[in-house]
C-alpha positions in Angstrom: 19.7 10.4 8.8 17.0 10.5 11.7 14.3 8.2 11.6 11.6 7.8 13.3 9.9 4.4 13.5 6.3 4.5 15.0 5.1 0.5 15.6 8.1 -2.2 17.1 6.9 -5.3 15.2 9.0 -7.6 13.4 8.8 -5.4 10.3 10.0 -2.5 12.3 12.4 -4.0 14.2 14.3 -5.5 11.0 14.0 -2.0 9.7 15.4 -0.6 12.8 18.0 -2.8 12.7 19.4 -2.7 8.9 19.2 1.3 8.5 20.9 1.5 12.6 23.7 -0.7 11.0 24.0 1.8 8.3 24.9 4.7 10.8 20.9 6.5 11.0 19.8 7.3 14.4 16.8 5.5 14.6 14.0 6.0 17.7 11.3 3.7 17.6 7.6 4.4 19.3 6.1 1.7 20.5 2.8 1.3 23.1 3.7 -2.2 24.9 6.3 -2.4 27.8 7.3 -5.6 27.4 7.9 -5.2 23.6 9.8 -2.0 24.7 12.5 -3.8 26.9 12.8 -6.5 24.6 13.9 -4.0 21.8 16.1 -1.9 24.1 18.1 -5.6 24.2 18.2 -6.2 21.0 18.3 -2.6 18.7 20.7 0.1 18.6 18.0 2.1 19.0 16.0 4.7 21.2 13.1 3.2 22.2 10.3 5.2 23.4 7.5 3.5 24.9 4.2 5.8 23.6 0.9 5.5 21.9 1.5 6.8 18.3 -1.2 7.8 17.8 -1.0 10.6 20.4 0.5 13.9 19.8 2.5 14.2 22.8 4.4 11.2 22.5 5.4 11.7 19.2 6.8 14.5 19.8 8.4 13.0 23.1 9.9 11.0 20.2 11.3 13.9 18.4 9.0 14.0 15.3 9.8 17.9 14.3 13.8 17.0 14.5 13.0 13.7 12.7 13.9 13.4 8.5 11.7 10.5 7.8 9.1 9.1 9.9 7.6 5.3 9.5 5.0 3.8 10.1 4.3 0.2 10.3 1.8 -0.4 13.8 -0.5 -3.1 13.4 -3.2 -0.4 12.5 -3.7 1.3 9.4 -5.5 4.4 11.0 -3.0 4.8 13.4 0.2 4.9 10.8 -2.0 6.8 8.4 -2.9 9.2 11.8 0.5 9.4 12.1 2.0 11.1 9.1 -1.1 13.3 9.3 0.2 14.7 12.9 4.4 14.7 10.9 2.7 16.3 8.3 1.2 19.1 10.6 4.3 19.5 13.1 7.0 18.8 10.7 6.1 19.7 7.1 9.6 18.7 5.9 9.8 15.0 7.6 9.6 12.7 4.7 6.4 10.2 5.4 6.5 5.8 4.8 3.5 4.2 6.1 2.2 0.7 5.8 -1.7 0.4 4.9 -2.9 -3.6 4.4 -6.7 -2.8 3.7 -7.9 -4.2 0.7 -9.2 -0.4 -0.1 -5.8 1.0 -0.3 -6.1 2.7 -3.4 -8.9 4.5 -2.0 -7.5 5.3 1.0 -4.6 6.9 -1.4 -7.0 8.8 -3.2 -8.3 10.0 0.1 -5.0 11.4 1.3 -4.0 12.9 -2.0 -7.7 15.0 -2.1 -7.4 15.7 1.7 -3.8 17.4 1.4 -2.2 14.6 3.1 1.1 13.8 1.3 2.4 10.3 2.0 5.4 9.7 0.2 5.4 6.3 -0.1 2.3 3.7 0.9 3.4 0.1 1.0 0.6 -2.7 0.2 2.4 -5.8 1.7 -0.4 -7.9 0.1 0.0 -6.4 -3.8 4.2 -6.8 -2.9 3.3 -10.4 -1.7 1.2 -11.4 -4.8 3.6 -10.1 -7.0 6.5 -12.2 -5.8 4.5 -15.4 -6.4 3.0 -14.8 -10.2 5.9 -15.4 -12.0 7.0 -18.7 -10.3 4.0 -20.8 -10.9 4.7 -22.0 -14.0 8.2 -23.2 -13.0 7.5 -25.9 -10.5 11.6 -26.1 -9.6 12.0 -22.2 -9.1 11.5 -20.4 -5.3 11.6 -17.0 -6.5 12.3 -15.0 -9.4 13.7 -11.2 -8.7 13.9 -8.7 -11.6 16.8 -6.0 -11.7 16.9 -3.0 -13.4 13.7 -3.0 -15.1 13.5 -6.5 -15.8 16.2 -7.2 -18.2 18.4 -9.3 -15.2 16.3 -12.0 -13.5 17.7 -13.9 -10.5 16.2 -17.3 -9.6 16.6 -19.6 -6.8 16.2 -23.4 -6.8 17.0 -26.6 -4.6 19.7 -28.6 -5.8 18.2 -32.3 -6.0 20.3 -35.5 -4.6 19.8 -36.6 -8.5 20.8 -33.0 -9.8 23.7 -33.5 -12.1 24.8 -30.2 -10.8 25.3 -31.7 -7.0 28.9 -32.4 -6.3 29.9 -29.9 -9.2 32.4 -27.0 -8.3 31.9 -23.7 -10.2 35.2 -24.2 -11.9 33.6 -27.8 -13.2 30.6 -25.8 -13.8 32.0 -23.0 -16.2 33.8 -25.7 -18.2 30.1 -27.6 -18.8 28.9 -24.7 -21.2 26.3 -22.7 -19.5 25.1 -19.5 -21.0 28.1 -17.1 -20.9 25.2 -14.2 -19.2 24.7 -16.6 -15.9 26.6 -16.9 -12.9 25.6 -19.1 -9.9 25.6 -15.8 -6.8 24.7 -17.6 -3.6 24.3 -20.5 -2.2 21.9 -21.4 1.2 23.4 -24.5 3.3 21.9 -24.5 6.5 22.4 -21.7 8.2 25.4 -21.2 6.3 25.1 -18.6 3.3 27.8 -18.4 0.5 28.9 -16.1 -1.9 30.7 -18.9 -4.3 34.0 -18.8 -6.1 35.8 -21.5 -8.1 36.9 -24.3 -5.8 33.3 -24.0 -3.9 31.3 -26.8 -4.7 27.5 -27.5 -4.7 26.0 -30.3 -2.3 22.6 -32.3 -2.4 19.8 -29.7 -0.2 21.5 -26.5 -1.1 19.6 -23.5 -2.0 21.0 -21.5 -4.9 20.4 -18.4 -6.5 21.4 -18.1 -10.0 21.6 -14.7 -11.7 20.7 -14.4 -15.9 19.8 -12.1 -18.4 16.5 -12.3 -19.0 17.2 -13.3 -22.9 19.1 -16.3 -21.3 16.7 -17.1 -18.5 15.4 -20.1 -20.4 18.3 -21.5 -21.3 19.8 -20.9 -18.0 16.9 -22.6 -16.4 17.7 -25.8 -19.0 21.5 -25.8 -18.2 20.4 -26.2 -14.7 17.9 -28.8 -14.9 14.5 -26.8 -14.3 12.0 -27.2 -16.8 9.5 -24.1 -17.6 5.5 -25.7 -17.8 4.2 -24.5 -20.8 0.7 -23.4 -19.8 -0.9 -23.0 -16.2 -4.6 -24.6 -16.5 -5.5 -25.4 -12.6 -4.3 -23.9 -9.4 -5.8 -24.9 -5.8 -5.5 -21.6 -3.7 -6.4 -21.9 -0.1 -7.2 -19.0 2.4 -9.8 -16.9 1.3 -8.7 -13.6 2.6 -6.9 -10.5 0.5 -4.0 -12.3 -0.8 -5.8 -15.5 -1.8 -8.6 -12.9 -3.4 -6.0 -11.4 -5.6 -4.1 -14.2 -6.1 -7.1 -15.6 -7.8 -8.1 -12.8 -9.7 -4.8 -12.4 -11.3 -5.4 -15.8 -12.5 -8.5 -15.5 -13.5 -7.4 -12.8 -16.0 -5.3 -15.0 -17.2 -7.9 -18.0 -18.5 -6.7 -20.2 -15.4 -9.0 -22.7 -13.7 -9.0 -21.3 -9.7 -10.0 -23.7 -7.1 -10.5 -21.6 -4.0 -10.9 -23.4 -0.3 -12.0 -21.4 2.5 -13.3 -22.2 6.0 -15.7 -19.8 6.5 -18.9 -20.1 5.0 -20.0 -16.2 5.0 -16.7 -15.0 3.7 -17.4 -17.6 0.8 -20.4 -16.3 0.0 -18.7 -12.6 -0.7 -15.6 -13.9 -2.4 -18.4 -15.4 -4.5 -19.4 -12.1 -5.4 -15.8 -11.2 -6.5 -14.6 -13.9 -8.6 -15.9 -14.8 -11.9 -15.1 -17.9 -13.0 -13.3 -19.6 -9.7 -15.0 -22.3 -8.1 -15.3 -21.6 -4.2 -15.2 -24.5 -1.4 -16.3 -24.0 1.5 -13.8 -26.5 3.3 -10.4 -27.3 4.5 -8.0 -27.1 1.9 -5.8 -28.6 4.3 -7.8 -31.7 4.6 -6.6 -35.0 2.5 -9.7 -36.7 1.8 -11.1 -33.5 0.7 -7.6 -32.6 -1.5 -8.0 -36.3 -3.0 -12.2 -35.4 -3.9 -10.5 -32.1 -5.7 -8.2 -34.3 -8.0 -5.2 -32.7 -6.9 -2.8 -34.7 -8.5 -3.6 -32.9 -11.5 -2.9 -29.0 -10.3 -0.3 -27.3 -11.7 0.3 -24.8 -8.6 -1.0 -25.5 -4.7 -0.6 -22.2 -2.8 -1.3 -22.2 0.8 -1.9 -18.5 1.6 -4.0 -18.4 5.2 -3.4 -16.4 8.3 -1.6 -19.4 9.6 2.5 -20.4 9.1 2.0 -24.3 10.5 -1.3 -24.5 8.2 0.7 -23.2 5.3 3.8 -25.3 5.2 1.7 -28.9 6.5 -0.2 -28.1 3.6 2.4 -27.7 1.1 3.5 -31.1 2.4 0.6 -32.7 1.7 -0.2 -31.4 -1.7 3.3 -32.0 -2.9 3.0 -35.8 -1.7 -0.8 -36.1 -3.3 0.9 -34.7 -7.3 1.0 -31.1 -7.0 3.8 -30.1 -9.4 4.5 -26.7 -7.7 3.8 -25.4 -4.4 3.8 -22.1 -2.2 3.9 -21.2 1.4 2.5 -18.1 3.0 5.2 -17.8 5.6 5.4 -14.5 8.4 7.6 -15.8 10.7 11.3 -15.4 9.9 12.7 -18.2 11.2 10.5 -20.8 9.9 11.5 -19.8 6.2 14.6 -22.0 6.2 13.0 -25.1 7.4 10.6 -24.8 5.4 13.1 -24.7 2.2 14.9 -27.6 3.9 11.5 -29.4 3.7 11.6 -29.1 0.1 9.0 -26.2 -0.1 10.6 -24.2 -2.8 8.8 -21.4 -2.9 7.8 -19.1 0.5 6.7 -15.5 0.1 6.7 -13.2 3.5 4.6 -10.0 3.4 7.1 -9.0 6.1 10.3 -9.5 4.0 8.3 -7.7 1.0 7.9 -5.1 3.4 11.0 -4.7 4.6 12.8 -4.5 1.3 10.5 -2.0 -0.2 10.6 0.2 2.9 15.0 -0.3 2.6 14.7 0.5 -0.9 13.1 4.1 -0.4 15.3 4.6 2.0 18.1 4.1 0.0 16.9 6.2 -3.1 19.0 7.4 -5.7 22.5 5.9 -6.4 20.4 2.7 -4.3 18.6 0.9 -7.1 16.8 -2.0 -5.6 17.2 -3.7 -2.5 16.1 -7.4 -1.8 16.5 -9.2 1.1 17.5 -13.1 1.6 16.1 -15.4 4.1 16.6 -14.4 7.9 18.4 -11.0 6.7 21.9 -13.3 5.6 22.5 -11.8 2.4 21.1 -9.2 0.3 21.0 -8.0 -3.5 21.4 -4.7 -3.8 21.4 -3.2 -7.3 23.6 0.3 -7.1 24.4 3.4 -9.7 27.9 4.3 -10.9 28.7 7.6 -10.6 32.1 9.0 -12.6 33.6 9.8 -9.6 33.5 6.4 -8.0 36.4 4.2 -7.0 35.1 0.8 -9.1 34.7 3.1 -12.5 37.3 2.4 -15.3 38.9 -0.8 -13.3 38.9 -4.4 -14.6 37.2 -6.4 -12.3 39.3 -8.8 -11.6 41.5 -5.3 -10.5 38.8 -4.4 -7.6 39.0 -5.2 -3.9 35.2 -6.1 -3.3 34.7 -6.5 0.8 34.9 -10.2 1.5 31.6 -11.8 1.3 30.6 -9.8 -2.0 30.5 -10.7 -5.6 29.6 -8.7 -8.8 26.7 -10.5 -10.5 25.5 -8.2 -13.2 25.9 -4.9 -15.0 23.9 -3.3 -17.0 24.5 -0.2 -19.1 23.1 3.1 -19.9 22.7 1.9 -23.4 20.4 -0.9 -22.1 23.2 -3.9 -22.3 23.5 -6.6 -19.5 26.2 -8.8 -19.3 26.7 -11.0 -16.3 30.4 -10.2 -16.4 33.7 -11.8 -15.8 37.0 -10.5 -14.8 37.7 -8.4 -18.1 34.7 -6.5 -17.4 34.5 -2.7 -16.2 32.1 -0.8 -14.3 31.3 2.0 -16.4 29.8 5.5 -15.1 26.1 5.4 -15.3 26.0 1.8 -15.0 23.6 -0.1 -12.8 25.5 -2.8 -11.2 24.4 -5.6 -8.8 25.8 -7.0 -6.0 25.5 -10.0 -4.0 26.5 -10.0 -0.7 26.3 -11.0 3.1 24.4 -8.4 4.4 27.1 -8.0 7.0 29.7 -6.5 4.3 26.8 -4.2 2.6 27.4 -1.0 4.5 31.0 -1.4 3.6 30.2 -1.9 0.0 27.9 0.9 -0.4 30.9 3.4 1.4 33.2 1.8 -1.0 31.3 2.0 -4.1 29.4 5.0 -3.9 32.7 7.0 -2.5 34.9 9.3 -4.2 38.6 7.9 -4.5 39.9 10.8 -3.0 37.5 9.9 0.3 38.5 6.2 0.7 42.1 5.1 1.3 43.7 2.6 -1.1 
């Protein structure tokens, strides 16, 4: 497929750089020379140094030969400009654009009365929120990921020096009686990532991702040594811009008591005028003296959700060593997600990886499922549809050659049934099935999986 990018961020350089592994010819617009040599180094790419929102160097680009254009500038008028101009020179060219202002469903509104088809508008705040609801009542969990409509769940977790689990191997493991529907996928050591078999064994600071259906999440959750809080009465959100906002009215919804710390005292005074019930401080919620005044050892759930990555994870720090049972990180940059895991943050939510996996997801549509992303772009889940005609169909698993660096974690039928399976097990046609994988063996998988025996040699 050819794709045209418009913006060379972070966001669209991942992008650039997962579907340009995949075999798309990808050409990226992007204003700033010095951002434009720096992505000539590091893409397989045509970069094309431009102002987007310009007609002429779109179609410098090649916007009327291009299948899908995306945009993700820093500006929400420029990528909505944008597929207006793909729209009007290229009716055909599918159309992605970012929009991050709080008015988005407005703004699509807008474009559906104005003519303007978008085919898909990604909120990176709504995705962002939405990853960080359903932890806050587990203080042990980083992250829980729902496949195929919810009935698999995937959570990850620290393993504790005191965990009885640390030192275990998966063999030892098995044999200890966890729920027959859960498999340990992947396992975060460092930079190290590890799709786990048998003899591997779990150490002290690992980061593991356990896969469950979601009838056995509890129990799952027990065998591992997480307990599930039974209610959520008081979370401390700090940053009182669009995330924090929703954040709190989510909770609010819910009957939970919001503590809300922003800096700025005329940006109080309108989230004032949104939020019910929430108590708004105008303060540091980075501040310990003011944390202490706050009674903080008593919150359930800190979440530290400002504009700024250092401010977010010191603040995690902090709360966790003043009693907060669970905390979360707003985290952009990339690179800082893993320390921040190896300072025991468990939880970190990225509107740039929430970004990136919705944007691979569309991209992928149809036999492509769901795609999620791990980390600094390591590993991947990525939740794929058996055709009849594909190789895996009517094989025992243990009968398959998966590429290396790939395991099956779940499969779930037409019929509705999930099973985590085991070596017995066959893919079935129509099944969803989900892999785990280093994202380095995924474009191998997908040819494998989604090929028709006849195509792929044995």
């Amino acid at each position: 497929m050819r794709i045209l990018i418009v913006g060379g961020g972070q966001v669209a350089a991942l992008v650039a750089r997962r579907l340009s592994h995949e075999g798309n010819e990808i050409v990226v617009v992007e204003q700033d020379p010095a951002r434009c040599a720096e992505l000539e180094e590091r893409l397989d790419a045509r970069i094309v140094q431009g102002n987007a929102n310009r007609v002429g160097a779109l179609r410098a680009a090649g916007l009327r030969t291009a299948e899908m254009l995306i945009a993700v500038t820093d500006s929400d008028q420029v990528n909505l400009l944008a597929c207006l101009i793909a729209q009007a020179e290229s009716s055909g060219t599918v159309k992605v654009a970012r929009v991050r202002t709080h008015e988005v469903d407005a703004w699509r509104e807008v474009c559906r009365r104005a003519g303007l088809h978008i085919d898909l508008i990604i909120h990176p705040e709504s995705e962002t929120v939405s990853r960080i609801l359903p932890v806050l009542r587990i203080p042990g969990v980083s992250d829980i990921i729902d496949f195929a409509g919810g009935q698999v769940k995937l959570f990850g977790m620290n393993i504790e020096a005191g965990s009885w689990t640390a030192g275990k191997t998966m063999e030892e493991l098995d044999r200890a009686g966890p729920p027959r529907h859960s498999l340990i996928a992947m396992v975060f050591r460092g930079p190290q990532v590890i799709i786990p078999h048998g003899g591997d064994t779990l150490e002290a600071g690992d980061h593991v991702y356990v896969v469950s259906r979601a009838a056995d999440l509890e129990r799952t959750l027990g065998f591992m040594g997480v307990a599930v809080q039974t209610s959520l009465e008081r979370v401390f959100v700090v940053g009182g811009k669009q995330i924090g906002i929703q954040v709190a009215l989510e909770l609010e919804a819910q009957g939970v008591s919001v503590k809300l710390f922003e800096q700025n005292r005329e940006r109080c005074e309108r989230i004032a005028q949104l939020l019910r019930r929430a108590v708004i401080v105008h303060g540091d919620g980075t501040d310990e003296a003011m944390l202490r005044e706050a009674h903080i050892e008593d919150v359930d759930a800190f979440l530290s959700l400002t504009g700024d990555d250092e401010d977010n994870i010191i603040a995690c720090l902090l709360a966790r060593r003043l009693g907060a049972k669970k905390v979360v990180a707003l985290v952009n940059r990339l690179n800082y997600l893993p320390m921040a895991q190896r300072l025991g943050i468990n939880t970190t939510v990225s509107p740039r990886v929430a970004t990136v996996d919705r944007i691979l997801r569309f991209v992928r549509k149809g036999r492509v499922q769901s795609v999620t992303t791990f980390r600094q772009e390591e590993a991947e889940a990525i939740e794929l549809l058996a055709s009849a005609r594909s190789r895996y169909v009517g094989r025992k698993l243990r009968e398959v050659r998966l590429p290396r660096g790939c395991l099956v974690g779940s499969i779930v039928r037409p019929s509705g049934e999930a099973l985590v399976p085991r070596g017995d097990a066959q893919i079935e046609a129509g099944d969803r099935v989900i892999f785990f994988a280093l994202t380095s063996a995924v474009p191998k998988l997908e040819s494998l999986f989604l090929a028709e025996p006849s195509k792929v040699a044995e």
